[in-house]
FIMARLO-719788 format. One record per residue (C-alpha): residue number from 1; residue in three letters; x, y, z. Coordinates in steps of 0.5 Angstrom, whole numbers. Example, Ala and Ser with C-alpha at 12.3 -4.5 7.8 and 13.67 -1.06 7.14 Angstrom:
- 1; Ala; 25; -9; 16
- 2; Ser; 27; -2; 14
END
This chain:
- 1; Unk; 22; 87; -35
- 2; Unk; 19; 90; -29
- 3; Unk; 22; 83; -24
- 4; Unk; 28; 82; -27
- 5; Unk; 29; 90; -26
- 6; Unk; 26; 90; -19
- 7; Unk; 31; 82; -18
- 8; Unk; 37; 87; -20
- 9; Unk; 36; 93; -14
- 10; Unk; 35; 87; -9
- 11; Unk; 42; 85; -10
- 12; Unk; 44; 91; -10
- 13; Unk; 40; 92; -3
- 14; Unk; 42; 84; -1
- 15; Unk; 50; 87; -2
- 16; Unk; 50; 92; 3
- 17; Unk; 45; 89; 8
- 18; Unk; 51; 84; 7
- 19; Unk; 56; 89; 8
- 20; Unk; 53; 93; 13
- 21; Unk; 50; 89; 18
- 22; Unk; 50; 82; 18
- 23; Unk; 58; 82; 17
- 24; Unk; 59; 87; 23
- 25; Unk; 55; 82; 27
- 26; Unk; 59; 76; 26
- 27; Unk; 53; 74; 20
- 28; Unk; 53; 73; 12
- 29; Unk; 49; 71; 7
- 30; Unk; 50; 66; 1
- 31; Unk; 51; 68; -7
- 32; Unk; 46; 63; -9
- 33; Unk; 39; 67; -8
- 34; Unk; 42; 72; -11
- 35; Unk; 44; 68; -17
- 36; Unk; 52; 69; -17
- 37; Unk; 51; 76; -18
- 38; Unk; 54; 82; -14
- 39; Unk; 52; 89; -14
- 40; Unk; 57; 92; -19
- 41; Unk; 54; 87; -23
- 42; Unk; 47; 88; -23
- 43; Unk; 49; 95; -24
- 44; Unk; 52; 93; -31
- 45; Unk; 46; 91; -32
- 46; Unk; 42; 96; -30
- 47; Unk; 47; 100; -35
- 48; Unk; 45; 94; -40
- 49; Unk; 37; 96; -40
- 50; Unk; 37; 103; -40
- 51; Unk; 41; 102; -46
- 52; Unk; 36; 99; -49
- 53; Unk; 31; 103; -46
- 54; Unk; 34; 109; -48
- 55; Unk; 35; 107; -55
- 56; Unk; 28; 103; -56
- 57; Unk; 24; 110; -54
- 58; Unk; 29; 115; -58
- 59; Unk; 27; 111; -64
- 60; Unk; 20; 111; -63
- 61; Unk; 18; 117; -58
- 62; Unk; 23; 123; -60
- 63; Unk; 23; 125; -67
- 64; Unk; 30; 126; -70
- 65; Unk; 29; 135; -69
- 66; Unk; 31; 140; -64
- 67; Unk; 25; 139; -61
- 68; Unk; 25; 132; -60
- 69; Unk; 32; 131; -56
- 70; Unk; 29; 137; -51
- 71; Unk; 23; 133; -50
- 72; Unk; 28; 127; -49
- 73; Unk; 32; 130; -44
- 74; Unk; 26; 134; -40
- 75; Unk; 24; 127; -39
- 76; Unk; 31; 123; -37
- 77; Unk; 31; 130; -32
- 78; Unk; 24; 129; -29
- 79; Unk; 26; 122; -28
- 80; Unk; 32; 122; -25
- 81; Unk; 32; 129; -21
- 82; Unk; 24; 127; -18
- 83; Unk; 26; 123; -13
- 84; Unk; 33; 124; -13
- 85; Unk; 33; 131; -11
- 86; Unk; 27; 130; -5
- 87; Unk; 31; 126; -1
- 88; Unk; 37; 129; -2
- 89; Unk; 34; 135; 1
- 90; Unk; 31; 131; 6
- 91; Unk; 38; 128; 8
- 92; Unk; 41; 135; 7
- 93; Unk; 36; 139; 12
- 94; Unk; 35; 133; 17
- 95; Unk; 44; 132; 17
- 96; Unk; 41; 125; 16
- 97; Unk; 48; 120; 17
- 98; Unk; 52; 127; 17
- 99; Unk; 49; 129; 11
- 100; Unk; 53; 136; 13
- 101; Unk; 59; 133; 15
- 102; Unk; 60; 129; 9
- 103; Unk; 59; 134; 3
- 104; Unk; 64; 141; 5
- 105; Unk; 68; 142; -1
- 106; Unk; 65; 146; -7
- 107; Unk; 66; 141; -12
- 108; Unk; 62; 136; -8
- 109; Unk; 56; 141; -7
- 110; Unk; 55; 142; -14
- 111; Unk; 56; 133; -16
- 112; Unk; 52; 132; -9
- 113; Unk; 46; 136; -12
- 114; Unk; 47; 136; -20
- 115; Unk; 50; 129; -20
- 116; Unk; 53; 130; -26
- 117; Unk; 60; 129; -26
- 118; Unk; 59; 125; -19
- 119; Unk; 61; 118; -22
- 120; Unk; 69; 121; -24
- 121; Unk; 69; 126; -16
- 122; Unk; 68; 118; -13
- 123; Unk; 73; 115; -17
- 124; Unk; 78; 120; -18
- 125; Unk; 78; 127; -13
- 126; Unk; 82; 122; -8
- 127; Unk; 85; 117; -12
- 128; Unk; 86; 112; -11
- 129; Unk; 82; 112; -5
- 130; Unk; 74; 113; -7
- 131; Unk; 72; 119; -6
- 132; Unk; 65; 117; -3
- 133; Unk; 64; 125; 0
- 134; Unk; 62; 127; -7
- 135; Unk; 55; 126; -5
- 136; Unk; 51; 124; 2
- 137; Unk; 52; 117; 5
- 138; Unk; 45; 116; 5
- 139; Unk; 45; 116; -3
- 140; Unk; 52; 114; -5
- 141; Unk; 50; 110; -10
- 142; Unk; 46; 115; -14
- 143; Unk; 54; 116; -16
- 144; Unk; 50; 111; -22
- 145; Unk; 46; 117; -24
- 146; Unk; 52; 120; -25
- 147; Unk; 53; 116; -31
- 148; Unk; 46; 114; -32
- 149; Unk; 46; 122; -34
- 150; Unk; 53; 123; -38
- 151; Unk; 49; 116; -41
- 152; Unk; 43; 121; -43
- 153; Unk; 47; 126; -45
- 154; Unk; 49; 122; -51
- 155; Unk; 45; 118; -52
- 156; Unk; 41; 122; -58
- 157; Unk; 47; 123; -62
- 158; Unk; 51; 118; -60
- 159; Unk; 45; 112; -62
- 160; Unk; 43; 115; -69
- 161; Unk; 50; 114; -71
- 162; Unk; 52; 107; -73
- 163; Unk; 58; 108; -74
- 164; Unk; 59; 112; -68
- 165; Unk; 56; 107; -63
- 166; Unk; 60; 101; -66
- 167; Unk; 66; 105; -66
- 168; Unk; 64; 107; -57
- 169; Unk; 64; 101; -57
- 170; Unk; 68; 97; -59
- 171; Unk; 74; 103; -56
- 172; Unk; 71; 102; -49
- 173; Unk; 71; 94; -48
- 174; Unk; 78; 95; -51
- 175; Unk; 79; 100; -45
- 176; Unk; 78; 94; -41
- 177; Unk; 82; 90; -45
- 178; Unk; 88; 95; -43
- 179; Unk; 86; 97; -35
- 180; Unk; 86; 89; -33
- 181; Unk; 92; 88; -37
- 182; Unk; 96; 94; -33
- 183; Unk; 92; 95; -26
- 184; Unk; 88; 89; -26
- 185; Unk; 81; 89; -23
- 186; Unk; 80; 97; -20
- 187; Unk; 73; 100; -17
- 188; Unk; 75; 106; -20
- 189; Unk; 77; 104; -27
- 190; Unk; 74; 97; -29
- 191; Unk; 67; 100; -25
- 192; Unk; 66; 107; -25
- 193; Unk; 70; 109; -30
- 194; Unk; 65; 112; -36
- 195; Unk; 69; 110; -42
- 196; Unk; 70; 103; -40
- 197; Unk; 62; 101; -39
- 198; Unk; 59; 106; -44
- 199; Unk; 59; 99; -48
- 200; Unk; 54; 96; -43
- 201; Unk; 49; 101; -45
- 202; Unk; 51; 100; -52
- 203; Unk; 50; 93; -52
- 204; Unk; 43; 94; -50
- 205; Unk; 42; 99; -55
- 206; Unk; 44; 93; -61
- 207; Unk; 41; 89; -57
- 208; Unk; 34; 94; -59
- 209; Unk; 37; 94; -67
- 210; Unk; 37; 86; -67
- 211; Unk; 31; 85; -65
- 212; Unk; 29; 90; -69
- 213; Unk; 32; 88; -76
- 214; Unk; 31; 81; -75
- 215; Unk; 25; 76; -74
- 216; Unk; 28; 74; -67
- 217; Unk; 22; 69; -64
- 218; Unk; 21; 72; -57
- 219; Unk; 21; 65; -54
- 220; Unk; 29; 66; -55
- 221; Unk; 30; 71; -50
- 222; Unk; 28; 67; -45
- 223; Unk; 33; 62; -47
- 224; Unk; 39; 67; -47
- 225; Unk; 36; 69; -40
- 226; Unk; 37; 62; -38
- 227; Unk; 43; 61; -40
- 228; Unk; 45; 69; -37
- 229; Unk; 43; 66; -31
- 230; Unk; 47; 59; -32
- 231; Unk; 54; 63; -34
- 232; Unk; 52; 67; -28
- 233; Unk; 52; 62; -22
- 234; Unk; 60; 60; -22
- 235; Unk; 61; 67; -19
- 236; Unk; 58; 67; -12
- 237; Unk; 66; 62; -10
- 238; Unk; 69; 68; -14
- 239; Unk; 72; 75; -10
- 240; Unk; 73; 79; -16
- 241; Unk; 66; 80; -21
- 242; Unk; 69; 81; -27
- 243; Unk; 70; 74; -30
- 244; Unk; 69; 70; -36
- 245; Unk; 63; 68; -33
- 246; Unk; 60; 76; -33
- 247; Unk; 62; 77; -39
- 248; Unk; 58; 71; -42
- 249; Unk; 53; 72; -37
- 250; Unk; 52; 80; -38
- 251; Unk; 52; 79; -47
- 252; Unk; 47; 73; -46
- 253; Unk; 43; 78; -42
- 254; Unk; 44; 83; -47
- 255; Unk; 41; 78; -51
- 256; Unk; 35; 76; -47
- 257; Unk; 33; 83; -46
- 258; Unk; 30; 85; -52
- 259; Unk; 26; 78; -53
- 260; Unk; 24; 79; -46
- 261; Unk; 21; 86; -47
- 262; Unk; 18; 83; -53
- 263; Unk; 15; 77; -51
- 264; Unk; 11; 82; -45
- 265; Unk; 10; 88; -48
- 266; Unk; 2; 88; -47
- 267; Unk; 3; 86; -40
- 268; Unk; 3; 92; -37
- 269; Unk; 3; 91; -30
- 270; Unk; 10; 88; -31
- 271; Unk; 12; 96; -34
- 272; Unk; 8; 98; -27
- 273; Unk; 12; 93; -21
- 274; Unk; 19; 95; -25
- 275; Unk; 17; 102; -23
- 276; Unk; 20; 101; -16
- 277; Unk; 26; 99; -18
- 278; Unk; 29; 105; -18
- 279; Unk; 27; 109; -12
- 280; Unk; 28; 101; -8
- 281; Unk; 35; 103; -11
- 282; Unk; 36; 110; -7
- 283; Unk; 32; 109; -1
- 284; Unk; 35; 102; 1
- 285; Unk; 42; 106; 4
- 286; Unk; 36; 111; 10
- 287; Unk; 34; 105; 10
- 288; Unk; 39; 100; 13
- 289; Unk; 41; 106; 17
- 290; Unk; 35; 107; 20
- 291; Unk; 34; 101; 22
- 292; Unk; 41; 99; 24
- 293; Unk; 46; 103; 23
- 294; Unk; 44; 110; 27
- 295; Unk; 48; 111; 33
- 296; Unk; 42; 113; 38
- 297; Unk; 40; 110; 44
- 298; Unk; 37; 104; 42
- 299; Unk; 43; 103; 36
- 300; Unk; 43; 96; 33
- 301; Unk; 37; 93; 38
- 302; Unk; 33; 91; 33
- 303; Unk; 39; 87; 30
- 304; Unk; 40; 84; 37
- 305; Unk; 33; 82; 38
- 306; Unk; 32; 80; 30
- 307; Unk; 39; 75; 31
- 308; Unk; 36; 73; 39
- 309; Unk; 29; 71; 36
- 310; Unk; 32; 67; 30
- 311; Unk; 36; 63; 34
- 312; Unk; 31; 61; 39
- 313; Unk; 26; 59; 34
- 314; Unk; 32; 55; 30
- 315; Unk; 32; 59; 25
- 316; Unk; 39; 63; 20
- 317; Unk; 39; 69; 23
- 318; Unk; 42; 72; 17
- 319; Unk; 37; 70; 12
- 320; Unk; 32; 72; 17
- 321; Unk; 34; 79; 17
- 322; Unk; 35; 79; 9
- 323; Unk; 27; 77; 9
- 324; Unk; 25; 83; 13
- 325; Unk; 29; 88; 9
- 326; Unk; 28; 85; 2
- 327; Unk; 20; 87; 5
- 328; Unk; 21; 93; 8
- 329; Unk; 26; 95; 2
- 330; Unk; 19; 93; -2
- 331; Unk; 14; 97; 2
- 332; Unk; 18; 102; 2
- 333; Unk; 20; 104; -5
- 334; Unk; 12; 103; -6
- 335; Unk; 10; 108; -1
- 336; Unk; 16; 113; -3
- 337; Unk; 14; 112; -12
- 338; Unk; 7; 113; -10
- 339; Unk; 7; 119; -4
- 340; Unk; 15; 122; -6
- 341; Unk; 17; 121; -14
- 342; Unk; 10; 121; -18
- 343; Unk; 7; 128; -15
- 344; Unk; 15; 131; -16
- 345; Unk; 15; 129; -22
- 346; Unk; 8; 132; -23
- 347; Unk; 10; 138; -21
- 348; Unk; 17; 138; -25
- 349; Unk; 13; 137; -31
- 350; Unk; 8; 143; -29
- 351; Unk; 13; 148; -28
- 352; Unk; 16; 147; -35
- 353; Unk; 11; 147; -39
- 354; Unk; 9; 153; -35
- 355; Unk; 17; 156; -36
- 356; Unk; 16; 153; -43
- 357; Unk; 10; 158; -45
- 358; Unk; 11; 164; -41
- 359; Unk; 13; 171; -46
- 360; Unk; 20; 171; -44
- 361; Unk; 21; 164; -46
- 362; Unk; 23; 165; -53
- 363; Unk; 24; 160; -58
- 364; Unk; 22; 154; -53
- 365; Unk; 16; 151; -56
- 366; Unk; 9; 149; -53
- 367; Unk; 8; 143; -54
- 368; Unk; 7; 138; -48
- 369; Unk; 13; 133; -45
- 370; Unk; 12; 127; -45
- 371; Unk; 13; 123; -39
- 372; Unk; 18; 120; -37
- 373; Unk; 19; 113; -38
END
């Protein structure tokens, strides 16, 4: 699962870069590399694996007590805020991309630091404008975490009940059904919008009771991938991501999920390379900026010299630049998972299990958290 994970941030990676820079420079990467794929549709399917990661680990981590759902929430905080909040505080301190300038008013203080929430203040606080000042530009893309986290808090009551989950999900691709048919395709309706892709994650939660019910050989997994990515490749001619082409590609993959992680459970070092995936993912934007889009002295020499070489050396231009920010993305998220997010994490930890057992907590258990998926 960690590959089609860390395949999942590059496009998104691949997007903005495409957007960002190459554009603005008279450039422009292909769909093909990325396989017909945009970074809201990797997006969707981010929402497809965590829900059925989320689903996987409550049933075999978390039991069904008071005390099993505050460790699964412990872990889901440790996991989002250890590298989140460190490179909000980072962007904040040193005004990097006019950090300050950007969040002013009290509602985007509070969905900038706390992310909870911050998926509706884009979508709706400057309808129908995005409202992007919910949160600094160097981690405007961390508004998924906000639905990752409403996702979260639902999470242990919502995929315990049958009823409740088919129920969620067939009302939220009904939701959609009913958007397209009276505004069409909209960023704030059809992509942000919490009700209406809350039945991403929960096609990856039955993706988990599938294959959990059911002898599903693993070999099939990786045919439905196969097909997923077939379904996928007729949308790099298409404007609009959300077409019948997604929907079959997104539901295939929902069903290769759970053969994939099945098939290459005792390949741990697959789990290992996934786990860059997500600070790839908050770190790409600061990224780019430093490397292209700060407007100091030296502004955008290294993309004239990059285009310059490329030329000179009868190369594409653009697919050389996607190279050395694909590497540089790579490098980057390592040294940030390694050197940011794991001693944060450690530390988080730490200060709660010592809140935990401290006199005046009364009440709270114990116990050891566990750490985060």
């Amino acid at each position: 699962m960690g590959p089609i994970r860390i395949f999942l941030a590059l496009v998104v990676v691949y997007d903005h870069l495409n957007n960002w820079v190459l554009r603005p420079n008279g450039l422009s990467l292909s769909g093909t590399a990325k396989l017909g794929m945009s970074g809201p549709t990797a997006v969707m399917f981010f929402y497809v694996i965590s829900g059925y990661l989320i689903s996987l680990v409550l049933k075999a981590k978390y039991a069904r007590t008071a005390d099993g759902t505050r460790r699964f929430y412990t872990s889901r905080f440790v996991r989002i805020f250890s590298l989140y909040w460190p490179l909000y505080i980072f962007a904040m301190v040193f005004d990097i991309w006019q950090a300050r300038e950007t969040i002013t008013g009290l509602l985007d203080v509070l969905t900038g630091a706390l992310l909870l929430g911050s998926d509706w203040s884009v979508a709706f606080s400057s309808y129908p404008e995005l409202h992007f000042q919910a949160l600094p530009n160097t981690l405007a893309v961390a508004w998924t975490l906000g639905a990752e986290l409403t996702f979260y808090l639902l999470a242990p009551f919502l995929l315990r009940s049958k009823s409740a989950s088919i129920a969620v999900l067939v009302i939220s691709f009904g939701l959609r059904i009913i958007i397209h048919a009276l505004v069409g395709f909209s960023n704030s309706w059809s992509y942000m919008f919490f009700p209406a892709t809350i039945g991403f994650f929960l096609l990856g939660h039955f993706a988990r009771v599938a294959y959990d019910r059911y002898a599903i050989p693993s070999i099939l997994g990786w045919g439905f991938l196969f097909l997923s990515i077939i379904c996928s490749l007729p949308n790099r001619f298409i404007e609009s991501w959300e077409t019948p082409y997604f929907y079959s590609s997104v539901v295939l993959f929902a069903l290769a999920v759970g053969g994939i992680a099945k098939g290459t459970a005792r390949r741990g070092w697959l789990t290992k390379v996934g786990e860059i995936s997500y600070p790839l993912y908050l770190v790409h934007p600061m990224l780019l900026y430093f490397l292209f889009l700060y407007s100091g002295p030296n502004a955008k020499t290294l993309i004239n010299y990059v285009i310059d070489w490329s030329k000179r050396q009868n190369l594409d231009p653009a697919n050389v630049v996607a190279t050395l920010v694909i590497l540089a993305a790579l490098a980057t998220a390592t040294v940030v998972l390694y050197l940011v997010e794991r001693p944060a994490a450690q530390l988080m930890r730490r200060f709660i299990r010592t809140s935990a057992r401290s006199p005046r907590a009364v009440g709270v258990s114990n116990q050891p958290l566990a750490a985060p998926e």
